[in-house]
C-alpha positions, 0 to 999 in steps of 0.5 A: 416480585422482581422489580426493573432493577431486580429484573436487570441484575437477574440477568446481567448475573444469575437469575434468582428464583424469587418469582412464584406463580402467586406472581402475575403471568405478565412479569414471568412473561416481561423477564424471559422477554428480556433475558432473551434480548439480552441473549440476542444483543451478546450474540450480536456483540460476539457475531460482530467482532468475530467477524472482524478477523483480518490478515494484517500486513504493514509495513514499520512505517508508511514512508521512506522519504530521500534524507534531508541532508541531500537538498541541503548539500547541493543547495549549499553547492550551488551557492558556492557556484555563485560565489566563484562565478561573481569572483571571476575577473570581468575584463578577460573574456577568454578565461571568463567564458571558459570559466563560466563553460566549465561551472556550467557543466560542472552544475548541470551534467546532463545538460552538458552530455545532452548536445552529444546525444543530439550530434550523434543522429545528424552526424549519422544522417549526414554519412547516409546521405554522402556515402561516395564523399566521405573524404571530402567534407561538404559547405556548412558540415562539421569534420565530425559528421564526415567521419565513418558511421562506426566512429559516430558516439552511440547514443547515451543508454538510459540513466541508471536508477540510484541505489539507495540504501534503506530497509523496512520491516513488514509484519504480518499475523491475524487480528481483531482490530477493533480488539486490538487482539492478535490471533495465530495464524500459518505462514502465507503462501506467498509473499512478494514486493512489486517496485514500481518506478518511472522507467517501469515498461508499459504493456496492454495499458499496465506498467510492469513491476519489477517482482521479487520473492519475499517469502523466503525472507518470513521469520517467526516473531511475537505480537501481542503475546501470539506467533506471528512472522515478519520480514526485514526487506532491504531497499535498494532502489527508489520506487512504489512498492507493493507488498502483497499476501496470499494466505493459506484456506484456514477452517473456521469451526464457529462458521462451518466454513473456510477463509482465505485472505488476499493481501496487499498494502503499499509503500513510497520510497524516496518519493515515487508514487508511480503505479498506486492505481495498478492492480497487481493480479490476485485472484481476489482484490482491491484497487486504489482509486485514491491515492492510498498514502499522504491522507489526513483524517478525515480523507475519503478512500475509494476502490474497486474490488475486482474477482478475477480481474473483473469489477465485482458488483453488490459486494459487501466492503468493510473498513475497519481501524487499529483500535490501538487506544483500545477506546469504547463505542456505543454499539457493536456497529460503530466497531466498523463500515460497511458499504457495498459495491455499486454497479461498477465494482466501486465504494467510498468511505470516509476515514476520519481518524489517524492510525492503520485502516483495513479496507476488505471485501469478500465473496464467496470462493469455490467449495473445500473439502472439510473436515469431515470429507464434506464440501464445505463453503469458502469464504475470500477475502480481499484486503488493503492496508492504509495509513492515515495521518493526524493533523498533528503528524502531518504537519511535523512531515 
């Protein structure tokens, strides 16, 4: 007869056949019992982590802050201003004004162009107004309002934005998380960046990216000892970016069914934040209700997921992290979060360690022809990467 220890390793190993029918029913019956809880928790364990399967799309680093070295320089200049302005002889004031004139306008440029841009419309009122005597200036008008409309400065175009020169490299493969496992996956079938910045339009209520195509930029790469692809993208102007994925119907043969990913994650460059909160118009996504960037564990994080532009109730949310310590849980349930939409589409969760988290909801989508010829189910996805600091990062940013 087998014993609770027997018992155990019976089943953690192979079952020896040491019980005969001398034996009393109720142990036979307590082992197979057993061996099929034992059954049930490994498939527990197996659904679990199958199931935490994601698309995996992060930029090499969370941030690109302007160099430090900028404020340094000009704080150093505006010192050397001071210094030449406490130089200037006091008992000439003609040179001193002129002086302090020029060191203004050397300080502040576009203050110095601003009374320029405001002379422009009056002088162009005051040539509709007195379109007969134009020759002859009026009381109280300056010569350079008398002069043709023609003539007048035109106003100063809008600032150009600066060119900077950064890059970033992105990554994208499929995963297991909390595994710390990477998984073959095919190219997606778009990859792009939308740069929002402060000069972006405004149109129905949403500001209009500039987009740009990325996928032509995608190159083979290794991860984790599996293919995967990435991309060096060049940065040239300041803004928010968004980097977003549609990924290919894949046929997962344990499910019987397709998958497909809708991807997206964001980066801060040279300190924009403007456009965090935009949808971008997947057909499947999540929008940011919490500014996705400069988080310290434990933040709280909460979006809306949205099918078709629309909010979408009662859907199952999912928030999982980079196990990159590959450390253990007690349960298959502390591997990640669950939530569902409220009413509203909305959810909330709490992150309470540093690393990459993926934020992901899904809904069913519209049938696939299989394998076999069959209609065959499709599962969406919709995906948002995140970063969260540590204390300790977080001072040293």
């Amino acid at each position: 007869m087998l014993g609770a220890t027997g018992l155990t390793s019976g089943i953690a190993g192979a079952f020896m056949p040491r019980l005969s029918f001398s034996s009393s029913l109720p142990h036979a019956v307590g082992a197979i019992l057993s061996t099929a809880l034992w059954a049930f928790v490994c498939c527990a364990f197996t659904a679990v982590s199958a199931n935490a399967q994601v698309t995996l799309l992060v930029p090499s680093q969370p941030s690109i802050e302007a160099p430090a070295k900028t404020d340094k320089a000009d704080a150093s200049g505006k010192r050397d201003d001071k210094k030449q302005e406490s130089k200037q002889p006091a008992p000439k004031p003609e040179k001193s004004a002129d002086t302090g004139k020029t060191a203004a306008s050397a300080r502040k440029p576009e203050a110095a162009a601003a009374p320029t841009a405001k002379a422009a419309p009056a002088a162009e009122q005051g040539a509709a107004k007195t379109p007969a005597t134009q020759g002859t200036p009026q009381q109280g008008t300056p010569q350079q309002g008398t002069q043709p409309a023609a003539e007048a400065p035109a106003s100063p175009p809008p600032p150009e934005l600066p060119v900077i020169d950064e890059q970033v490299d992105v990554l994208i493969t499929m995963m297991r998380p909390f595994q710390y496992q990477s998984l073959v996956m095919d190219m997606p079938q778009l990859f792009a960046a939308l740069r929002y910045d402060n000069a972006s339009p405004v149109k129905d209520g949403l500001i209009q990216p500039a987009r740009r195509d990325l996928l032509g930029d995608v190159e083979e790469i290794g991860y984790l000892d599996q293919k995967a692809w990435g991309a060096n993208v060049a940065l040239t102007t300041p803004g928010l970016y968004q980097f977003i994925i549609e990924g290919r119907p894949w046929w997962d043969a344990a499910r019987g069914q397709f998958l497909q990913h809708y991807v997206k994650t964001m980066l801060p460059v040279h300190g924009v934040e403007r456009g965090w909160e935009q949808p971008v118009g997947q057909v499947f996504e999540i929008q940011a209700l919490t500014r996705p960037f400069g988080l310290t564990a434990p933040a709280i994080f909460s979006g809306v997921a949205l099918l078709h532009g629309k909010a979408l109730p009662n859907a199952p949310v999912r928030m999982m992290r980079i196990n990159t310590e590959k450390r253990p849980v007690p349960t298959p349930w502390h591997e990640e979060m669950e939530a569902r939409t409220d009413k509203a589409g909305q959810f909330s969760f709490i992150l309470n360690q540093p690393g990459w988290w993926c934020c992901m909801a899904t809904t069913p989508g519209d049938p696939l022809k299989g394998p076999d010829g069959q209609p065959k189910p499709l599962n969406l996805g919709a995906l948002f990467w995140l970063y969260v600091d540590g204390a300790a990062d977080a001072r040293k940013r």
